[in-house]
C-alpha positions in Angstrom: -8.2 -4.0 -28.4 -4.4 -3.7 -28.4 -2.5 -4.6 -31.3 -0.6 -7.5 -32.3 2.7 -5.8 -31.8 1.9 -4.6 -28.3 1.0 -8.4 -27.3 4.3 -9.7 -28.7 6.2 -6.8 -26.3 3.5 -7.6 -23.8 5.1 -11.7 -23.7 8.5 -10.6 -24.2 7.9 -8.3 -21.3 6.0 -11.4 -18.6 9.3 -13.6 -20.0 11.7 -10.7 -18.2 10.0 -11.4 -15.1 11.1 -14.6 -14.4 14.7 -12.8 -13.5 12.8 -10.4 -11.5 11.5 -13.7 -9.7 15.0 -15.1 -9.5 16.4 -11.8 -8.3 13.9 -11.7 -5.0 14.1 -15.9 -4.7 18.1 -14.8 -4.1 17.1 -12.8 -0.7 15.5 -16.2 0.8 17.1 -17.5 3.4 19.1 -20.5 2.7 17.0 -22.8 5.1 13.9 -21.8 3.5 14.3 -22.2 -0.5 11.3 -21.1 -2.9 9.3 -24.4 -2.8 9.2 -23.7 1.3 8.7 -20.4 1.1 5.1 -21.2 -1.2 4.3 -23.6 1.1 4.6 -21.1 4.5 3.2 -17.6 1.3 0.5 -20.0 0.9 -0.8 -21.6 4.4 -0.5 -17.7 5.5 -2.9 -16.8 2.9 -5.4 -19.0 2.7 -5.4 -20.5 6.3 -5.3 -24.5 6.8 -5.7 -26.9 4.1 -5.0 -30.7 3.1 -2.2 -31.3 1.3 -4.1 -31.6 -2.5 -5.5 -28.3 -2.0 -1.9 -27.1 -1.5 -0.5 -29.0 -4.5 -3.3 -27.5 -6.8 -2.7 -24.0 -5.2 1.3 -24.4 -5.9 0.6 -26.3 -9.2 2.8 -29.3 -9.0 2.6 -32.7 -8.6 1.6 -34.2 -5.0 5.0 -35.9 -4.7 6.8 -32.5 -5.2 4.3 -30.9 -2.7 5.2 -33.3 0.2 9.3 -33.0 -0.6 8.2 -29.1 -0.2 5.7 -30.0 3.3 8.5 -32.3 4.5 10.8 -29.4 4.9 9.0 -26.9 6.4 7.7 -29.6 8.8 11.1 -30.7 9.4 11.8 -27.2 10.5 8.9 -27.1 12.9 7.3 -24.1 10.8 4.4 -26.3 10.2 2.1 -28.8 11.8 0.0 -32.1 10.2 -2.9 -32.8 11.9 -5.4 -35.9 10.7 -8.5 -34.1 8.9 -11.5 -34.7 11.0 -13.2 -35.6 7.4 -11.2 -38.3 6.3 -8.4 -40.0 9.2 -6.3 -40.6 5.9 -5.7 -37.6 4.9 -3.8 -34.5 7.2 -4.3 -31.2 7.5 -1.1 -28.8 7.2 -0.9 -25.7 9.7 1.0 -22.5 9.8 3.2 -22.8 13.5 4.1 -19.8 15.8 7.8 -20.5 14.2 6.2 -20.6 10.3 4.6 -17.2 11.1 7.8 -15.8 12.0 9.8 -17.0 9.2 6.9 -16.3 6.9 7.0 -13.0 8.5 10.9 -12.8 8.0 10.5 -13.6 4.1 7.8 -10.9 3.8 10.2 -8.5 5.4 13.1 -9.8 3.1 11.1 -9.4 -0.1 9.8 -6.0 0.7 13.4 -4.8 1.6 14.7 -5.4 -2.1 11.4 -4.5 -3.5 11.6 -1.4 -1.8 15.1 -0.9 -2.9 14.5 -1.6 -6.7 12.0 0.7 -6.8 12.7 3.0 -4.6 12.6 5.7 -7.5 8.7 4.9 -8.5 5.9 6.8 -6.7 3.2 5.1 -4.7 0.8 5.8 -7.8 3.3 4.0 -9.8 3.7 0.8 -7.8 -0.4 0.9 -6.8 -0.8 1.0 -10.6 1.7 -2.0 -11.4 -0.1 -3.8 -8.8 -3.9 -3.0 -10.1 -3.0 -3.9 -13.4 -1.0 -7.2 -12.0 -4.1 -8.1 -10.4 -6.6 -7.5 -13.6 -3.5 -9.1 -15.7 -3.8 -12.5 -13.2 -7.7 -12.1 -13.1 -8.2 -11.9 -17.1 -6.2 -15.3 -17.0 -8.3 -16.9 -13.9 -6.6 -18.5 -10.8 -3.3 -19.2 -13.1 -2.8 -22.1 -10.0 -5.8 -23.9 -11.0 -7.0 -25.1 -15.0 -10.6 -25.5 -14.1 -11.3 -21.7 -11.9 -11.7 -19.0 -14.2 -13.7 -15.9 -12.2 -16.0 -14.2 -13.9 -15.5 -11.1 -12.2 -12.1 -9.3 -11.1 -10.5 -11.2 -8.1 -8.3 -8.5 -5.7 -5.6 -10.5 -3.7 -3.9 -9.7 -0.3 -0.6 -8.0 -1.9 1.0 -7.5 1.6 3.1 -10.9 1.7 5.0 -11.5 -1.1 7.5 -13.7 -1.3 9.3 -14.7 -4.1 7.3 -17.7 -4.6 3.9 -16.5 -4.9 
């Protein structure tokens, strides 16, 4: 077990990467802030959902998730559809146009991630990822209080936005 020293550098080092966050939320386009770009990170990942399924994933209040659904739909990069399962409640869809954007952000974040480290090796950046992964797994799904795997979950790291 690591000591108590390394866990104190260990949180002052997750603290620093909130401006590493910041720094790649700057590349987003202006018409798609980071709220929008969770919503279009998210509905790429997992696929269609309802709109409480999105809030939990994104971790914020329902009101704040449909300010953030409102947006994108404004912008035609999503769809809501009435959920078969209950006529009160809508299901939110990815668009042809919220692919491409989504696609767009991917390309955007990659661009400056490949630029600020463009002096690590692939080892290097598989490693940071593995151990990002184990870091987010030893924690649970940091989205949700009540999942907590008990074995190590691997994520799609191919989109990335900021947001995510």
């Amino acid at each position: 077990m690591a000591e108590h020293a390394q866990f104190d550098e260990l949180a002052r080092q997750l603290s620093a990467v909130g401006a590493v966050k910041r720094d790649l939320v700057r590349v987003l386009p202006p018409e798609c802030p980071g709220g929008s770009a969770a919503v279009l990170t998210l509905l790429g990942r997992h696929g269609d959902m309802r709109m409480s399924k999105l809030a939990e994933l994104l971790a914020v209040d329902l009101s704040v998730t449909s300010r953030h659904v409102a947006h994108v739909a404004a912008r035609g990069w999503i769809e809501r559809h009435p959920d078969p399962a209950d006529k009160r409640s809508r299901i939110l869809r990815l668009t042809t146009a919220g692919q491409e954007q989504l696609d767009e952000l991917s390309r955007r974040t990659s661009q400056v991630l490949a630029e600020r480290l463009g002096d690590w090796t692939d080892d290097e950046v598989a490693q940071l990822i593995r151990l990002m992964t184990r870091l987010r797994s030893s924690f649970g799904d940091c989205r949700s209080p009540s999942a907590r795997p008990s074995a190590p979950v691997v994520e799609e790291t191919t989109r990335t936005p900021a947001s995510t």
